[in-house]
C-alpha positions as CSV (number, residue, x, y, z in Angstrom):
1,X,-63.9,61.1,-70.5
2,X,-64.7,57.9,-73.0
3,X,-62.3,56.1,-70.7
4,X,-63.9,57.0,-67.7
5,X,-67.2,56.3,-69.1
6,X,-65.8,52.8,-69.5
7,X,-64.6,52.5,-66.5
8,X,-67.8,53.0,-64.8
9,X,-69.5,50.8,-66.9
10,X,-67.1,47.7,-65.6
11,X,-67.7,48.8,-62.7
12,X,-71.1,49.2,-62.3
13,X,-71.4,45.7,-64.3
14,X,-70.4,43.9,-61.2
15,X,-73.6,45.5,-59.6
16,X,-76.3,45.4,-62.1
17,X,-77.4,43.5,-65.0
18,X,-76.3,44.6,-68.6
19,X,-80.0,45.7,-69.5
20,X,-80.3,47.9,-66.1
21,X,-76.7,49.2,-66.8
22,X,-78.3,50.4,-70.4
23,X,-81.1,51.8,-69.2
24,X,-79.3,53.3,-66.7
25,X,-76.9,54.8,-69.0
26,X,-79.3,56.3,-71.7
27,X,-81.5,57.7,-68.7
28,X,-79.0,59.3,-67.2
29,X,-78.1,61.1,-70.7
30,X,-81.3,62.0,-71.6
31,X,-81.4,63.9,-68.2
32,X,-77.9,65.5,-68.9
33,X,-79.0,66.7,-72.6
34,X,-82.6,68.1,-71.4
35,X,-79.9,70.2,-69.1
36,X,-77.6,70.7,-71.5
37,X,-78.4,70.4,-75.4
38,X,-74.8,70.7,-76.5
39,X,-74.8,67.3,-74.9
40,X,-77.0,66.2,-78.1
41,X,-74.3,64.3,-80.0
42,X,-73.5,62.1,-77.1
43,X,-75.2,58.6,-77.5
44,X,-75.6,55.4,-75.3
45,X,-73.9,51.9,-76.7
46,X,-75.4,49.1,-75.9
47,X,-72.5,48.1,-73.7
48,X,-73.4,51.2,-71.7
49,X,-70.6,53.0,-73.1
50,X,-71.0,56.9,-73.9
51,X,-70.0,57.7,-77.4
52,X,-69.9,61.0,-79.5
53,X,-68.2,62.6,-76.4
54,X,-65.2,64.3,-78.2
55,X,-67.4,66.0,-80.7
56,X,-69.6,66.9,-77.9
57,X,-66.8,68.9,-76.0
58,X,-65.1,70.0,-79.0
59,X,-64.2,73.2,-78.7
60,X,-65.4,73.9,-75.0
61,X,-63.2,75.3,-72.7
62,X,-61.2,72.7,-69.9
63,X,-63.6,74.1,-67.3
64,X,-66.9,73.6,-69.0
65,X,-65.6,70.4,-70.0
66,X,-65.3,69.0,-66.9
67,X,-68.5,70.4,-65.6
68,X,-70.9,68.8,-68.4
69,X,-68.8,65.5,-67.6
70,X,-69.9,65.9,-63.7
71,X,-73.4,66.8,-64.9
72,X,-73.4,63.4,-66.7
73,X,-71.9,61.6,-64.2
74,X,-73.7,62.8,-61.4
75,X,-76.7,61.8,-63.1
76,X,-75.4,57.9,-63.7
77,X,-74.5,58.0,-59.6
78,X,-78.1,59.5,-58.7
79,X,-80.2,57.3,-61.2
80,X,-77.4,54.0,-60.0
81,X,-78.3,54.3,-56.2
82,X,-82.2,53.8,-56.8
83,X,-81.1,50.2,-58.1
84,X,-78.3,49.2,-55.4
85,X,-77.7,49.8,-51.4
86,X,-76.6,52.9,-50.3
87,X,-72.9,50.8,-49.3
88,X,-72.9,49.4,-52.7
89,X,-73.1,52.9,-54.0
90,X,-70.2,53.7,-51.4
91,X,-68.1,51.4,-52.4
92,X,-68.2,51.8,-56.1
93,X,-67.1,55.3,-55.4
94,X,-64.2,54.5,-52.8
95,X,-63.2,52.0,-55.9
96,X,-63.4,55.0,-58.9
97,X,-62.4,57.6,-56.5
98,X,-60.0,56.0,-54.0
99,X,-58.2,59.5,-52.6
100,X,-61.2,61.1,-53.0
101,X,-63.1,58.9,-49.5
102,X,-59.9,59.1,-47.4
């Protein structure tokens, strides 16, 4: 998941400034940990990396896993189209998700 945290960072880079990519970022956690308080050890680098994630999901099953990743991720998406176009939004995710918009 760190790797796919980075991956939307470079990403979303290319769409919005380093400080609104922050914000973004630590926003969009603090709305996944108010959900989810076993999110608590995850923090925001300044590079709008996540860190803290393995400790995090220690010890949770594959499923759940995957589900607080979405949670997080869902929450970056949301909070990332109030700042770009709706295409630009599209686009990003035909460019992370490629077989997923076929």
């Amino acid at each position: 998941m760190e790797a796919a945290s980075r991956t939307l960072v470079r990403h979303m880079a290319q769409r919005v400034n380093p400080g609104d990519a922050y914000a973004l970022c630590t926003l969009a956690l603090t709305l996944a940990k108010a959900e989810h308080p076993r999110l608590a050890p995850i923090s925001a680098a300044a590079d709008g990396t996540l860190g803290g994630l393995a400790a995090a999901l220690d010890g949770q099953p594959e499923d759940q896993q995957h589900d607080l990743a979405v949670i997080i991720l869902g929450h970056h998406l949301r909070l990332l189209g109030t700042l770009i176009r709706e295409h630009e939004l599209i686009k990003l995710l035909a460019e992370l998700l490629p077989d997923a918009l076929v």
